[in-house]
C-alpha positions in Angstrom: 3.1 184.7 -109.1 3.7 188.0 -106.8 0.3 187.5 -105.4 0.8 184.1 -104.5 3.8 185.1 -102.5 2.3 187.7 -100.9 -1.3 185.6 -99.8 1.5 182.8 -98.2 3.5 185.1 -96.8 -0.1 186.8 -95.4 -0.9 183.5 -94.5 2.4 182.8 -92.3 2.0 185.8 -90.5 -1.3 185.8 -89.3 -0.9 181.9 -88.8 2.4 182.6 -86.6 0.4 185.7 -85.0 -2.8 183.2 -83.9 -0.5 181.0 -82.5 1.4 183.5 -80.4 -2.4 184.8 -79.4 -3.8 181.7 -78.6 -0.4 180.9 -76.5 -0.7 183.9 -74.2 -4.2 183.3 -73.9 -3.2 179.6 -72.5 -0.3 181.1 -70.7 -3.0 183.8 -68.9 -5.6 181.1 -67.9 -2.9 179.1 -66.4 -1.4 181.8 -64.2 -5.2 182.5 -63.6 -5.8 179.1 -62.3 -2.7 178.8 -60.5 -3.5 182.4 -58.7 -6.9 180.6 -57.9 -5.5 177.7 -56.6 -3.3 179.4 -54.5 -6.2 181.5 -53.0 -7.7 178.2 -52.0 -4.7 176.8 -50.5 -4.0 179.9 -48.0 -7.9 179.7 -47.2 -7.1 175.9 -46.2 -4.2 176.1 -44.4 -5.5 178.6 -42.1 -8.4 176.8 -41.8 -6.7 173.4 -40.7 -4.4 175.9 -38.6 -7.8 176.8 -36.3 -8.8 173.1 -35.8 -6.2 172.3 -32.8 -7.7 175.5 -31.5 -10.9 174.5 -31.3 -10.7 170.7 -30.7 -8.8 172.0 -27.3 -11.5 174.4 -26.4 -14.3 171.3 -27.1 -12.2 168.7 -25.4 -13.8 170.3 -21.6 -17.0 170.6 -22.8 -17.9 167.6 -24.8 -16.3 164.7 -22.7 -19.2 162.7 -24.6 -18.4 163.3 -27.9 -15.3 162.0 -28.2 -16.3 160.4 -31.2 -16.5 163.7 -33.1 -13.6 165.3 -32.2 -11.2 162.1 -32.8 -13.1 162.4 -36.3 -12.2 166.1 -36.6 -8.3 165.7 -35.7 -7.8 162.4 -38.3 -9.9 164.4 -41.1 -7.0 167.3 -40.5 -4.5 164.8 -40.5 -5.7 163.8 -44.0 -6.4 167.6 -45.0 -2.5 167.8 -44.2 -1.3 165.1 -46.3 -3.3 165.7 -49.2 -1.7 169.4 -48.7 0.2 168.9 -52.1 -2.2 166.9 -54.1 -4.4 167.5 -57.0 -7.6 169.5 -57.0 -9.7 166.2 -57.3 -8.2 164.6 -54.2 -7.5 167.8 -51.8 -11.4 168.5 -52.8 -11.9 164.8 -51.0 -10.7 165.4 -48.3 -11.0 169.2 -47.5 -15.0 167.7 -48.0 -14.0 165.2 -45.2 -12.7 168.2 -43.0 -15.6 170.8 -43.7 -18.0 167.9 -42.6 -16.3 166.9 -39.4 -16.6 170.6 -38.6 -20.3 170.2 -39.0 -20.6 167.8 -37.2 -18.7 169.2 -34.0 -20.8 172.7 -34.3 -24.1 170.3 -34.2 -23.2 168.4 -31.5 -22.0 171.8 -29.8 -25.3 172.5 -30.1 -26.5 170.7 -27.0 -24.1 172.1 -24.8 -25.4 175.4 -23.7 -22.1 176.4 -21.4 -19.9 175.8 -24.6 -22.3 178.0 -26.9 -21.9 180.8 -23.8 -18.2 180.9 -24.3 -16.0 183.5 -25.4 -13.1 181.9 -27.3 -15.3 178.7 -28.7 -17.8 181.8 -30.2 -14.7 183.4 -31.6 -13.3 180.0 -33.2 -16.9 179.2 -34.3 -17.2 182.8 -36.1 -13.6 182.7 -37.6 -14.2 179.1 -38.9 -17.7 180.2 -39.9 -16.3 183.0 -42.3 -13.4 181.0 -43.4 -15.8 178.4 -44.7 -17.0 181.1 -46.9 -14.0 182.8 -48.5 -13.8 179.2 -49.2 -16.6 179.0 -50.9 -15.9 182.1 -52.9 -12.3 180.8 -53.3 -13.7 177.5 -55.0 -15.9 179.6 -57.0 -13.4 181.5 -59.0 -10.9 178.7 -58.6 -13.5 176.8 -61.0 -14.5 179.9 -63.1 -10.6 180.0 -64.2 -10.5 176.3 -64.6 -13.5 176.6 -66.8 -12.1 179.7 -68.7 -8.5 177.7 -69.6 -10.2 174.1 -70.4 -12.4 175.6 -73.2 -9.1 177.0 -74.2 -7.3 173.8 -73.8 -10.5 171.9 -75.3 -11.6 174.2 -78.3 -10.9 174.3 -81.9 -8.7 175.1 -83.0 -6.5 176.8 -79.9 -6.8 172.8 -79.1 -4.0 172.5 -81.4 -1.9 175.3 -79.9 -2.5 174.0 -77.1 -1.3 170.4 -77.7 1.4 172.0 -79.7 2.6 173.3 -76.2 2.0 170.5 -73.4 -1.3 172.5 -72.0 -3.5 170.3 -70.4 -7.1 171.0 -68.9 -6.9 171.8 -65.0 -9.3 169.8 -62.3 -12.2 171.0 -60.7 -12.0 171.7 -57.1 -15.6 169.9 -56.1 -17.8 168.0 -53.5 -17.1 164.3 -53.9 -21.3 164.0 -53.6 -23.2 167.2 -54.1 -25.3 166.2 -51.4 -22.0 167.4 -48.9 -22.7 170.9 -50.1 -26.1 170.9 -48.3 -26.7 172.3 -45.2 -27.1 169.6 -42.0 -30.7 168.6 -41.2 -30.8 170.0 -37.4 -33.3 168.5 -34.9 -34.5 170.3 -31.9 
């Protein structure tokens, strides 16, 4: 009967020690995805920050492409209301934003005086590299998603999980993979 007491009381303790295991585990990927996230946000902001700055350097230059430009400014608009949305739908329309900026540095193309000047070259390099901490943002962003839904998802820190209101993050993604390819340029 003593050993009986002892095996449930062994029981209860390593049962009540998983828990508390699994629940800083949970607690760490969250705090990792939210350090992600934030990471991405700063990336974005200063990003959408740079846009006025360059749609004013490209307004003397590209009369003719007014098109682009008024396409640039309303995907920033949308970039800056989705500001405090989810993953799923800031990933929608920071897509929208990276592909006006394509756009505007293809058509720039054709302009040689634009491509000759100092602070378009400086707004083109700046945007250039922010598009890749981006990139590398996203990239860990969705490695500590990952790393807390199989967490969130597994057996059996599933039921820890549950136990504690967890729930699996979103991806930060291309609304169409075929966004993520480079433009096709012509010359």
């Amino acid at each position: 009967m003593l050993a009986w007491h002892w095996i449930g009381l062994a029981f209860v303790t390593l049962s009540v020690g998983y828990t508390v295991w699994c629940f800083n585990r949970l607690v760490f990927n969250r705090l990792r995805v939210a350090e992600a996230w934030s990471g991405i946000d700063v990336q974005l902001k200063r990003r959408s920050s740079l846009v006025p700055n360059l749609v004013l350097a490209l307004r003397a230059y590209m009369a003719h492409e007014r098109s682009a430009l008024e396409s640039l400014t309303e995907k920033r608009s949308l970039a800056q209301r989705n500001e405090h949305a989810g993953a799923g739908q800031r990933g929608l329309s920071e897509t929208g934003l990276s592909n006006a900026l394509t756009q505007v540095f293809v058509a720039a193309e054709a302009y040689p005086q634009l491509k000759a000047d100092s602070n378009f070259l400086a707004l083109q390099r700046t945007l250039t590299d922010l598009e890749n901490q981006i990139q590398m943002s996203r990239r860990y962003y969705n490695g500590a998603v990952r790393e807390l839904n199989v967490v969130v998802q597994s057996i059996p820190s599933n039921l820890v999980a549950r136990l504690f209101q967890f729930r699996a993050a979103e991806y930060f993604a291309l609304a169409d993979a075929r966004e993520g390819q480079s433009p096709k340029l012509g010359f």
